[in-house]
C-alpha positions as MATLAB code, in Angstrom:
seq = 'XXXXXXXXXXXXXXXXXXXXXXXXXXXXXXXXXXXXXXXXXXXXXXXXXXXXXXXXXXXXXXXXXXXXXXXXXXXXXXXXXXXXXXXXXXXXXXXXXXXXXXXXXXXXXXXXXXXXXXXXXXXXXXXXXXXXXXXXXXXXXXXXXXXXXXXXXXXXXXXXXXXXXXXXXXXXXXXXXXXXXXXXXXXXXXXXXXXXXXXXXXXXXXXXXXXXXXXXXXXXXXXXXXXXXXXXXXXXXXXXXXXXXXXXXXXXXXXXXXXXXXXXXXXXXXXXXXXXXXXXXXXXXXXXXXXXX';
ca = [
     119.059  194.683   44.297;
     119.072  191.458   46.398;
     115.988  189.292   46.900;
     115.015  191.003   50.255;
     115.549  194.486   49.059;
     112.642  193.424   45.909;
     110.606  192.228   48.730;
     110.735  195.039   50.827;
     110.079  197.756   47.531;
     107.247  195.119   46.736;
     105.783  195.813   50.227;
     106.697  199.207   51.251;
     105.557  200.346   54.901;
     102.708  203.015   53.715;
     102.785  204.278   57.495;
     104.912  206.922   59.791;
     105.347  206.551   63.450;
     102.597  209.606   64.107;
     100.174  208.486   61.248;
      99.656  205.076   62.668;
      99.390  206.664   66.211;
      96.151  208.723   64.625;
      94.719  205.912   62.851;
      94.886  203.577   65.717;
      93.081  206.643   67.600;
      90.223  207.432   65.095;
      89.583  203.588   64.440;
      89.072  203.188   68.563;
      87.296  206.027   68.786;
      84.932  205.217   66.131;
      84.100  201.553   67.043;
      85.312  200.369   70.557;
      81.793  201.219   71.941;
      80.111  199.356   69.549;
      82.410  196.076   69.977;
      82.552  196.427   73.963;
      80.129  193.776   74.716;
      78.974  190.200   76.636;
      79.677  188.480   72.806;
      82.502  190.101   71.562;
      84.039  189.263   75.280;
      83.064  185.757   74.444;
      84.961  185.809   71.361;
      88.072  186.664   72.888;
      87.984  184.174   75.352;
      87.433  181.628   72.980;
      90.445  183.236   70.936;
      92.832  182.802   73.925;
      96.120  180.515   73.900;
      95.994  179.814   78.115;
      99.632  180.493   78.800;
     102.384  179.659   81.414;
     105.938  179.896   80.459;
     107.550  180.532   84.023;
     111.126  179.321   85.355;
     109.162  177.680   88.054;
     106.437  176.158   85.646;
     105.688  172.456   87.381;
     103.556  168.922   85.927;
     100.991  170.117   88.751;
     101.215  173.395   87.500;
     100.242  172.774   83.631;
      97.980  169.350   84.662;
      95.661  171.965   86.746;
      95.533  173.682   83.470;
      94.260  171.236   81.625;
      91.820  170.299   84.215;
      90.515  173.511   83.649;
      89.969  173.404   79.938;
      88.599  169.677   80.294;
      85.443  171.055   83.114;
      85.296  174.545   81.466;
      81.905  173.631   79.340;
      80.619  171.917   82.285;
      81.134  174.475   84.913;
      80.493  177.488   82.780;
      77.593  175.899   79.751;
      76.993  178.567   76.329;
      80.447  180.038   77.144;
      83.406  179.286   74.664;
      86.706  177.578   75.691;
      89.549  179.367   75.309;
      91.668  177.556   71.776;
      94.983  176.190   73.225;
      96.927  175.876   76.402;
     100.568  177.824   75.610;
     103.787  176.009   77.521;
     107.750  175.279   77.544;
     108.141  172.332   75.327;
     109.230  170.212   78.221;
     105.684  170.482   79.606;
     103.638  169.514   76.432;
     103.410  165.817   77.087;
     101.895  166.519   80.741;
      99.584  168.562   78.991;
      98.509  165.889   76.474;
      98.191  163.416   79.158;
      95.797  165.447   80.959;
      93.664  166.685   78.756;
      90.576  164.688   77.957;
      89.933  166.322   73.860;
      92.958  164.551   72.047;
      92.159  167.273   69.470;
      92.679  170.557   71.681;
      95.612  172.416   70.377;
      98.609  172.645   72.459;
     101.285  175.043   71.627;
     104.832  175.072   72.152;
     107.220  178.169   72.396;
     110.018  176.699   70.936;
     113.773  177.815   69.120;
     115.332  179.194   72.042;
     112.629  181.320   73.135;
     112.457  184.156   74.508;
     115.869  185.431   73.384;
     116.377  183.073   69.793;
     119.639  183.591   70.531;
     121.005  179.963   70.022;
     121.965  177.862   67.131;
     119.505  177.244   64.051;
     120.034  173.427   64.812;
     119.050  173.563   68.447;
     116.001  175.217   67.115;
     115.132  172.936   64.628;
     115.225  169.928   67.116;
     113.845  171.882   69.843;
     110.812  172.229   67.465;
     111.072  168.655   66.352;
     111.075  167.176   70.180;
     108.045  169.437   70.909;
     105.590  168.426   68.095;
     106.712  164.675   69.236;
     106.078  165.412   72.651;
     102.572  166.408   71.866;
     102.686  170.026   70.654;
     100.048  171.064   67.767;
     101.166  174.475   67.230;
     104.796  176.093   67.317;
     105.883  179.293   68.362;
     109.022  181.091   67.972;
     110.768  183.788   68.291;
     112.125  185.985   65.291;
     116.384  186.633   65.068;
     115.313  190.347   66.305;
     119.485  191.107   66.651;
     120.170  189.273   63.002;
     117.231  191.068   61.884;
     118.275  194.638   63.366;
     121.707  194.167   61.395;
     119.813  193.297   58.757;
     120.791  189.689   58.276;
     117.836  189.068   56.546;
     118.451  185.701   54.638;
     119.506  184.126   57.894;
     116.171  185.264   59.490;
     114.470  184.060   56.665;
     116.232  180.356   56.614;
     115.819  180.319   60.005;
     111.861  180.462   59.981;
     111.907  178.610   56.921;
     113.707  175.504   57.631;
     111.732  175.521   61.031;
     108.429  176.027   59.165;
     109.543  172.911   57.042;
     110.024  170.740   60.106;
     106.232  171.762   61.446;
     104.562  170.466   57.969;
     101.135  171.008   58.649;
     101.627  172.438   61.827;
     100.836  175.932   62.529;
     103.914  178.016   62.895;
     103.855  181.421   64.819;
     106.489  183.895   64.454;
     107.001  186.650   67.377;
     108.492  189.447   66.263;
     109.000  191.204   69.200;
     108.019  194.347   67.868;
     108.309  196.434   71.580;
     112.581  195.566   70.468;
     111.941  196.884   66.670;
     110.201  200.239   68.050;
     109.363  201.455   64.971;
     106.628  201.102   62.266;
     109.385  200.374   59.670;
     110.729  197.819   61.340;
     107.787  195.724   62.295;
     106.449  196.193   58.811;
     109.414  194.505   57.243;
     109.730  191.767   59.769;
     106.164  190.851   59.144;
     106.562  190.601   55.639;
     109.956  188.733   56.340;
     107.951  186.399   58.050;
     104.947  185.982   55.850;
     107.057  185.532   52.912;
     109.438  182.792   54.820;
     106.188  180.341   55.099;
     104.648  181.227   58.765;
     101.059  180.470   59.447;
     100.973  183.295   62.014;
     102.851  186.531   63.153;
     102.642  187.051   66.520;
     103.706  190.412   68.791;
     105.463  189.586   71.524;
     107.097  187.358   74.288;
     105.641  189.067   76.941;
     109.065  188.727   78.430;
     110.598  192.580   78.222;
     109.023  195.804   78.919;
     107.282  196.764   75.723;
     104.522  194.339   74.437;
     101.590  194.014   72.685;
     100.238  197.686   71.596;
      97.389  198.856   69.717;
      99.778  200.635   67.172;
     101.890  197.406   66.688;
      98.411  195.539   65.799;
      98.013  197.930   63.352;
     100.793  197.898   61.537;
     100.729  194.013   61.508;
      97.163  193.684   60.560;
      97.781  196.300   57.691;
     100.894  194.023   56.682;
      98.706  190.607   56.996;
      96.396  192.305   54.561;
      98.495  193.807   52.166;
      99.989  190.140   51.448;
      96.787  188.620   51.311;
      96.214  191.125   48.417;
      99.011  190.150   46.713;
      99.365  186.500   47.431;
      96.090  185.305   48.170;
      97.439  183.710   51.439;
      95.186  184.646   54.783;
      97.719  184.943   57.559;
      96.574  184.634   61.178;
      97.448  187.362   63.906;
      98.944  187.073   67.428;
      98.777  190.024   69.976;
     100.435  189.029   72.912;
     102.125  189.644   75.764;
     100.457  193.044   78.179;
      96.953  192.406   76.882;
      95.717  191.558   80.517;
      92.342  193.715   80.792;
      88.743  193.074   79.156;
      89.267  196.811   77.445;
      92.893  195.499   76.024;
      91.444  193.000   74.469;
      88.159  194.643   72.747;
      90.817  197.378   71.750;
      92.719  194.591   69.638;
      89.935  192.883   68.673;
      88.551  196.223   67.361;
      91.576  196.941   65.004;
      91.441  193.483   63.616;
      87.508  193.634   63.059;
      88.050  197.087   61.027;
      91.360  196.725   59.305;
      91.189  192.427   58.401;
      86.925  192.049   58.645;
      84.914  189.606   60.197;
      86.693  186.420   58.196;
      89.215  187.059   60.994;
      86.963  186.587   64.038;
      87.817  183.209   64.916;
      90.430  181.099   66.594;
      91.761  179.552   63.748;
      93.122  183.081   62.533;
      93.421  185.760   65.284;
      94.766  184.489   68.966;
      94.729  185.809   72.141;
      98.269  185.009   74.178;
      97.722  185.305   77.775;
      97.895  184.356   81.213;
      95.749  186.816   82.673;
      93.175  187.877   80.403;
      91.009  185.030   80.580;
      89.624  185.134   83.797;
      89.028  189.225   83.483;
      87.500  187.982   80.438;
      85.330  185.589   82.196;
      84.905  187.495   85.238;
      83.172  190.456   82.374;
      81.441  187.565   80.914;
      79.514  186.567   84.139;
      79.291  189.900   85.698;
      81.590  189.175   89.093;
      85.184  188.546   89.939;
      86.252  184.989   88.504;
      89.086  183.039   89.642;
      89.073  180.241   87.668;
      92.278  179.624   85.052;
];
């Protein structure tokens, strides 16, 4: 038995396909009513990573951006900021240049995202160029093809030796779990992850069909918390990618309440990636349409 094939009987997915489906659907039922309000909309929005990563991304583009984040207290007072502003590497310096908190976290999707599908050295300088050009927070993109053939150790390096290069740095690993379909899969490569020294798993690109889903937050949350058992090491969570809509989010935000608890209900360990949830956020928040990211 190989290293991987210990891990994997050390964390064995405890979940089918249809029994996640059912417990995704009795733990919504039971408490999306109770979490669907003005504070836990709040929350969200402060647990949001402001995103643009578009071929036609421009310096105006991601400055306007950060304009935003710099006036948000001002033009909206006793509402929270969203937690990062999410770009192509090439844009984080504009970003840091324009934003006025030399402390607000700027993440980076990095290592050949969206595909990974380039060499481990391209993605270990990638990541290296972005944390130089400003970048507080990686994010990248599992081997989901290496990982499907079940290259595991080359997965594993991959995140490691990337992780290593961050230091301190929070690290994000997308799994794209919409490509790994089923509850198997993205139970393994979330324990893949955790165990190759990630500070968060994340869902999705947001770049193919099948994103963020309640029953892949479950699964992941369920994983996050069955390491923390064993390791003592609280791992942050990442839906992202199709969570557009007020009700999206609350549904997330829901699981993670009732699987992880309320030590998860900040920005530092559950994030929001999005492009368009934050002003349906805000426009909930206020009680009328809001253009404003």
């Amino acid at each position: 038995m190989n290293k991987f094939e210990q891990l994997f009987a050390q964390y064995p997915c405890p979940f089918t396909d249809e029994e996640v489906k059912a417990q995704v659907a009795d733990i919504e039922a039971k408490h999306f009513a109770e979490n669907n309000n003005v504070e836990v909309w709040k929350q969200c929005l402060h647990q949001i990573d402001y995103t643009t990563l578009s071929a036609d991304d421009t310096i105006a583009k991601v400055e306007k951006m950060a304009n935003a984040v710099n006036n948000f207290e001002k033009d909206f007072p006793g509402i929270p900021n969203v937690a990062a502003i999410c770009v192509y590497p090439a844009m984080a310096e504009y970003v840091r240049k324009a934003l006025k908190d030399p402390k607000f976290n700027i993440a980076c999707c990095c290592a050949g995202f969206p595909a990974a599908q380039t060499f481990p050295e391209v993605k270990i300088a990638e990541t290296a160029l972005a944390l130089k050009a400003g970048a507080t927070e990686v994010d990248i993109v599992l081997s989901v093809g290496k990982f499907l053939e079940g290259r595991y150790e080359e997965c594993f390096d991959e995140i490691a030796e990337i992780k290593a290069v961050c230091g301190e740095k929070h690290l994000k690993v997308i799994l794209e779990t919409g490509l790994l379909k089923t509850a198997e899969n993205i139970w393994k490569a979330s324990i893949l992850a955790m165990s190759a020294g990630c500070d968060f798993i994340k869902t999705s690109t947001g770049k193919i069909s099948v994103n963020a889903t309640p029953e892949a937050t479950f699964i992941m949350c369920n994983a996050i918390k069955a390491w923390q058992e064993k390791t003592g090491v609280k791992m942050g969570y990442k839906p992202a990618g199709g969570v557009s809509t007020t009700d999206e989010a609350v549904q997330h935000y829901t699981l993670v309440k009732e699987i992880l608890g309320q030590e998860w209900l900040n920005n530092e360990s559950f994030r929001f990636g999005a492009s368009r949830l934050a002003n349906n956020l805000l426009s909930s928040i206020v009680g009328q349409e809001t253009k404003y990211f």
